[in-house]
N, C-alpha and C positions, 0 to 999 in steps of 0.2 A: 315720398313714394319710392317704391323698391325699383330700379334700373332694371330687373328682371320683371317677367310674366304680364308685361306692356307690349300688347302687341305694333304699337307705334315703334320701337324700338329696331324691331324686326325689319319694315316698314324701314327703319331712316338705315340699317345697315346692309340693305339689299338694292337701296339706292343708290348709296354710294359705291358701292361697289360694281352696279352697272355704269355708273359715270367715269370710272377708274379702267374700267375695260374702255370703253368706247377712247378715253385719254391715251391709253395702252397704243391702242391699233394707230393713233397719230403721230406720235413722239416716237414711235420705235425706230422710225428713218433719222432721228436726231442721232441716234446711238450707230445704228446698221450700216449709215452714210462713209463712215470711218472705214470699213472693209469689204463695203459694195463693190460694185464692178461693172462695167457697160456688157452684156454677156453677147450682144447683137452685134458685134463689130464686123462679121461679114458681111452686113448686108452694109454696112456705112459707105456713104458717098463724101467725097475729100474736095476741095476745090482745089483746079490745077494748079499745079508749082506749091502746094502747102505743105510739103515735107521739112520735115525738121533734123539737118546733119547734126547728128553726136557722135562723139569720140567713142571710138567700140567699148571701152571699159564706163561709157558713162550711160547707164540704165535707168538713172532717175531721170522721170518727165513732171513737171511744173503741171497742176492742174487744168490750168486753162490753154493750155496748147492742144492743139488738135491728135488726135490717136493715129497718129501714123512716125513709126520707127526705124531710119534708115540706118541701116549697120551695114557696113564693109559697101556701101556704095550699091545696095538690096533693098528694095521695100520688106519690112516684115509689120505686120499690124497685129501685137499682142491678145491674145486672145483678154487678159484682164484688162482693160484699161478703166483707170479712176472716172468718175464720172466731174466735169469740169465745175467751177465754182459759179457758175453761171447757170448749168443746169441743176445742182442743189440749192440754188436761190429760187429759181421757177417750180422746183416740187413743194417749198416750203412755203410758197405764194399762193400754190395751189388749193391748198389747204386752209388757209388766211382769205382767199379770196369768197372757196365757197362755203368758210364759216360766217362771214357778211352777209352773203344774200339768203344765209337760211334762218339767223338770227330771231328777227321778227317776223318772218312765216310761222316758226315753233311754236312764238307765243302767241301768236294768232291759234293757231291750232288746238292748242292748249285751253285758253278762253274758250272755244267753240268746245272741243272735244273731250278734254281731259289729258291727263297725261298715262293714260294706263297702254290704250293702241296708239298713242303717236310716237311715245317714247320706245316701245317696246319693235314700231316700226326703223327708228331710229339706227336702234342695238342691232337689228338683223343685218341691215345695208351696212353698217361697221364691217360688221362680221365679214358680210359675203366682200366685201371690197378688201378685209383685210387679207382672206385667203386666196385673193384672184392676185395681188400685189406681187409676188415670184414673177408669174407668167405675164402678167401687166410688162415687169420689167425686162425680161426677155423679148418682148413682142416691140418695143422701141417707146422712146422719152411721151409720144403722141396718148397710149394707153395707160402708161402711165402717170402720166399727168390728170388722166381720167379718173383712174382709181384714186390717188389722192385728192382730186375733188369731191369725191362718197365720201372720204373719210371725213374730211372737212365740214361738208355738208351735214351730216349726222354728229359732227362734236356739236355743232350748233345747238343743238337740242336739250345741251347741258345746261344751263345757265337757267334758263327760263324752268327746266323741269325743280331748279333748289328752290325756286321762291314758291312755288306752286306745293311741292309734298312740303315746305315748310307751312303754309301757311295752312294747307287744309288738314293734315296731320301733328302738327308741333303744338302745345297747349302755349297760351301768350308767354307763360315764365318761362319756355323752354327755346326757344329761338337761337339763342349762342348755343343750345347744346347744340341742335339741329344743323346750324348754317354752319357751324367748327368739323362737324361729322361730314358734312357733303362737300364743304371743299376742302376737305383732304385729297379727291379725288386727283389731284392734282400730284400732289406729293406722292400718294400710293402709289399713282399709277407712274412715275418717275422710277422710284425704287426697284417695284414690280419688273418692269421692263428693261431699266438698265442692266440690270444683276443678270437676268436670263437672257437678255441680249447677250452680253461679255461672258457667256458660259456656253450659251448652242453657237455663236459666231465661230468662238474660238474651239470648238470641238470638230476634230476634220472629220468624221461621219455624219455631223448634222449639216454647220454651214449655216446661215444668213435667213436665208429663206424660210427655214425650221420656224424662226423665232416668229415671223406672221401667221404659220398654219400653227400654233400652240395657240396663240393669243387671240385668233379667232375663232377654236374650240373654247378657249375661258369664258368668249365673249358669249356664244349661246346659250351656256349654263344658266348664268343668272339673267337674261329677261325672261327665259322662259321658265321659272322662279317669277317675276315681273308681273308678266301677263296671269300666274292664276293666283296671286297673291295681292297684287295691289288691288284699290278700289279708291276711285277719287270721291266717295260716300263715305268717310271712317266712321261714320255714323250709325252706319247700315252696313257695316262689315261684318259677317257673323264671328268674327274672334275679336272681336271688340268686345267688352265685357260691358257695363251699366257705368261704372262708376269710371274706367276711361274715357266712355263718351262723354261723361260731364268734367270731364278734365277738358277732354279738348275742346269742349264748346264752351268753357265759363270765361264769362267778358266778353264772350264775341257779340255781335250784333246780328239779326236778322240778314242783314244787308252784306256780311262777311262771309256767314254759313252757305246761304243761298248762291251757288256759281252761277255767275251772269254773264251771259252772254255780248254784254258791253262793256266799252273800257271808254274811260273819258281821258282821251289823248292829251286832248288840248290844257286840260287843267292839272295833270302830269309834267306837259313840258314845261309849262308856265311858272310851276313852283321852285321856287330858288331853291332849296336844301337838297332835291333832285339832283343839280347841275352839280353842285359842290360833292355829294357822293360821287355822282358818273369822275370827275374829275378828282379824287381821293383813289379813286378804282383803278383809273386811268396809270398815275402814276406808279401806283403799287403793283399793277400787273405790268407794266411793260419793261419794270425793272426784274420781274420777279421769272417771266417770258424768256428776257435777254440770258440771264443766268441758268434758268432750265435748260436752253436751247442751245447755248455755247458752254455751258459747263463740261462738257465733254472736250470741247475744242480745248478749253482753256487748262484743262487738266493733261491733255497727251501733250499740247505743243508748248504752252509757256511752262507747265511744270515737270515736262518729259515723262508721264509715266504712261505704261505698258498697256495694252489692248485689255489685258484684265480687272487690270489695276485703275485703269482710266472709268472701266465702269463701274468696279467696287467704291473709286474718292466719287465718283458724279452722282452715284446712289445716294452717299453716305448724307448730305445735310438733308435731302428732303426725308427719307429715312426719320431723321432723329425730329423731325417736325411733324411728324404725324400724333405721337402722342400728346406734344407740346399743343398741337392746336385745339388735339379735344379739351386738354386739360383747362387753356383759357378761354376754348366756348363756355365749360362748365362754372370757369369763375366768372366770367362777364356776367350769367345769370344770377352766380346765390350768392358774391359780395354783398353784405344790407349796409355796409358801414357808408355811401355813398351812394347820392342819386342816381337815376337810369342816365342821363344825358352826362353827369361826370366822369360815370364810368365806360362811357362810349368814348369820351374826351381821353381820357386815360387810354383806354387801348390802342384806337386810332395811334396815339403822340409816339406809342412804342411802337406800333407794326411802320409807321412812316419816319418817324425820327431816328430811332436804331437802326434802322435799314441802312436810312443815310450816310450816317454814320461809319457801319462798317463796309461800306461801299468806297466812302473813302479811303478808309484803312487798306482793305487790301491789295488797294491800288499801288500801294510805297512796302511791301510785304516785297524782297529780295527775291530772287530768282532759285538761290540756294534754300530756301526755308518753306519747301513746300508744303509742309502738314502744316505751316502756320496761317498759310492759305486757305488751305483745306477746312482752317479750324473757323477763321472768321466768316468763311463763306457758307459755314455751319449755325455760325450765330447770328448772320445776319438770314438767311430763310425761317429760324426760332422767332426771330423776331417779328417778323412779318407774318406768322401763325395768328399774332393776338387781333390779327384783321378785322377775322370774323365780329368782336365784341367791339368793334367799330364802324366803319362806314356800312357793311352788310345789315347788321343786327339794325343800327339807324333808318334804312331803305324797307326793312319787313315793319317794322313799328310802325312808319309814320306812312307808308303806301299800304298797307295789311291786306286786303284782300288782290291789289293790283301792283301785289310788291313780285312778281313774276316778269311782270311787263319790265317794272326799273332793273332787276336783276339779269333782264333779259341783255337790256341797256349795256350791264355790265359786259358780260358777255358777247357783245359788238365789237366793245372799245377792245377785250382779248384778241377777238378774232384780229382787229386793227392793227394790235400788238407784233401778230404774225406778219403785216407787212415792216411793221415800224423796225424790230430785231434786225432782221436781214440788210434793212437801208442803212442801221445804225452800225452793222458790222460793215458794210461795203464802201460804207465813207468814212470809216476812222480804221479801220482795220484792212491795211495793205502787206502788214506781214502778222503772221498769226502767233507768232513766238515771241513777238514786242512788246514786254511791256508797258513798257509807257504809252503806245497806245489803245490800249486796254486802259489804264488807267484814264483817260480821258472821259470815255465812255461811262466809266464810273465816277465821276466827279458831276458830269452832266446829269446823270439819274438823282445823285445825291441832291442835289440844286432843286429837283423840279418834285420831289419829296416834301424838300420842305416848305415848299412853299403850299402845295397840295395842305398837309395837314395847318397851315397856319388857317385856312378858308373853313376847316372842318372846326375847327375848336370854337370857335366868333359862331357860326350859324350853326350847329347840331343841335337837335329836338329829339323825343321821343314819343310827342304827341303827334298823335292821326291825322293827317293834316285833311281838311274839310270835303272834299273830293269822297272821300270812304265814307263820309255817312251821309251821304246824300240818299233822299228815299227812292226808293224802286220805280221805275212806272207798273202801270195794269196791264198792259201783255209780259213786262218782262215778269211780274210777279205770276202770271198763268204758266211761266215757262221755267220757271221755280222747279219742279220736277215734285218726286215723291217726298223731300223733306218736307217741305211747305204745305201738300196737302195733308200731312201727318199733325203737323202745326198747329193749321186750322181748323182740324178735330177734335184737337185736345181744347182748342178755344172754345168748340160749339160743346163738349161735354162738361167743363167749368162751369159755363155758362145756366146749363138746365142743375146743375147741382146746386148753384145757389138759387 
């Protein structure tokens, strides 16, 4: 079938695209944090005796010293002061914190609702949280800390909404296209935001600020695009044509079609190939986290380069991953030369074992040899692209209709992530220009990769594990909605024709 004049298409490139904004408006403090600034310091209270004497020619302050500058024997308190390494660890908490407790509310939500108002509710609270973010941080750490909790709370909403428009939208062969398309969001929204971070930052008419009121005008655009385009019915979408809908409904079950308003928890947790995805996920994202989230650190201070340039090299590998992942979603589906479960086995072995790999490598990469850096830490996000045709594509197959909930799962263990990054920088990382301790941290993710993907290869399936075809009961089948009674129509008009 032709990638064009499928309105699913439409559908999977307006989703991700909403998930890359909502990604947008979180990560932009990864990049901003570099040339932010406390802008409240009048109103700051100091506790007595906690002046800091420096030598009058000496102007540099150490991040975690308090904002007070005594020159010639005078209090002066800077109008910019950096904001401390303690309080950029509680903004990034912030967000990590209230990605956890929105997590499985989403997919609840989602089960109950749909994703067309919850998501779309989502994108707005982004938005407004991303454009109150200025004034949040003028107003002191307390509002801020607030507004990073919307954002957080609203990324939550991601994860659960890719199993959900995969499954009720993506035909069974299409899946790797689908899941390779929606978590680029990740990648997009990295490039997206570093680039025009490192361009309005450093423009003295824009400034810092600029880069959240841009990105939450982006972010309006497309849900509301969202809300009059999507329909959790593709069935009953009118630019659905006849022969899409039996695309996406061929193979399905009654029991798949049908959105149900239950989930069966327990026979979820219960299933081992569950656990070893969550834990396949686990490791690939928190390595994949640490590197988004200090790729910038690790480019200005261990490779010395410039406010520009730091966010042109931290764009650059997620950047060059974007196309790489659709390309091996598209191959995870039309490879014929090997089975579904080899070819989950094979991609997995790449996205977790090359990771590995050059996680090692760049760790023993010279101080003088920055682009080489640059380059492996390009091939190792390439690498990690071929995910999707692994533990993801594994989680929709074998969960199919409540492959939402496990993706949601995923999605937990990220949010997780955002506490794990910052604990694994505050205990191995006491100087930021070191590195050999940077390389430690990378020797530690390469270890807990491989081991991850040795659990995937032994237990990976592709068959629907028993939970999915389990039959309906009689209210949930009354609450079936308009497909079901459409259904049953066609069954009582078969029936008087023969």
């Amino acid at each position: 079938m032709s990638l064009f004049f499928r309105f699913r298409y439409a559908i999977l490139f307006l989703a991700t695209f909403c998930m890359a904004c909502i990604s947008s408006n979180m990560i932009a403090f990864n990049f901003t944090q570099i040339v932010m600034r406390r802008t409240n310091w009048e109103n700051a209270s100091f506790p007595k005796n906690s002046s800091i004497l420096l030598k009058e020619n000496d102007v540099h302050l150490k991040e975690d010293v308090l904002p007070v500058l005594v020159l010639n024997s005078s209090h002066v308190v800077p109008p910019t002061v950096p904001y401390s390494s303690r309080e950029k660890s509680a903004l990034l908490y912030a967000v990590g914190a209230a990605s956890i407790v929105s997590t499985f509310p989403f997919s609840a939500l989602y089960t109950r609702f749909g994703a067309r108002f919850v998501f779309f509710g989502a994108g707005v609270a982004s938005a407004v949280a991303t454009a109150l973010l200025p004034l949040a941080a003028a107003r002191g750490m307390a509002a801020f800390l607030l507004v990073r909790f919307v954002q957080g709370f609203s990324y939550g909403s991601i994860f659960a909404a890719i199993g959900f428009v995969c499954h009720r939208w993506a035909t069974l062969r299409e899946h790797g296209l689908f899941l390779s398309f929606m978590t680029c969001f990740t990648s997009l929204s990295v490039g997206m935001t570093n680039y025009l971070a490192a361009f309005i930052s450093s423009t003295p008419s824009l400034g810092w600020p600029w880069v959240y009121y841009i990105l939450a005008l982006f972010t309006l655009l497309p849900f509301v695009l969202w809300l009059f385009l999507y329909s959790d019915q593709p069935e009953k979408h009118r630019f659905v044509g006849l022969s899409e809908r039996k695309a996406i409904l061929r193979d399905k079950t009654e029991a798949e079609i049908v959105r149900s308003c239950n989930m069966p928890y327990f026979k979820i947790l219960t299933t081992k190939i569950v656990f070893v995805i969550w834990f396949n996920a686990f490791a690939d994202i928190v390595s994949a986290v640490f590197l988004i989230t200090y790729l910038p650190t690790y480019v200005s201070k261990v490779l010395h380069y410039g406010v520009r340039e730091t966010g042109i090299w931290s764009s650059f590998p997620a950047v060059v991953q974007l196309p790489l992942r659709v390309l091996f979603g598209i191959l995870a589906d039309k490879i014929g030369c090997a089975s579904e479960v080899n070819k989950m086995r094979l991609f997995n072995s790449i996205a977790l074992v090359l990771s590995a790999f050059f996680f090692v490598l760049v760790g023993f990469v010279p101080e003088n040899l920055p682009f080489v850096a640059i380059l492996i830490m390009t091939l190792n996000l390439a690498a990690v692209a071929c995910n999707t045709g692994g533990f993801y594509k594994c989680a929709t197959l074998v969960t199919r209709q409540y492959a939402h909930f496990v993706v949601a799962g995923i999605q937990f263990e990220k949010s997780v992530t955002l506490f794990v990054a910052p604990f694994l920088y505050a205990l191995f990382i006491s100087d930021e220009s070191s590195l050999v301790q940077w390389r430690a941290i990378f020797i530690g993710m390469a270890v807990v990769l491989l081991i991850a993907n040795a659990f995937f290869v032994v237990l990976a399936t592709d068959q629907p594990a028993e939970f999915t075809k389990a039959k309906k009961k009689k209210d949930d089948e009354e609450k079936g909605g308009e497909w079901e009674e459409e259904k049953e129509e066609q069954r009582e008009m078969n029936g008087r024709n023969e």
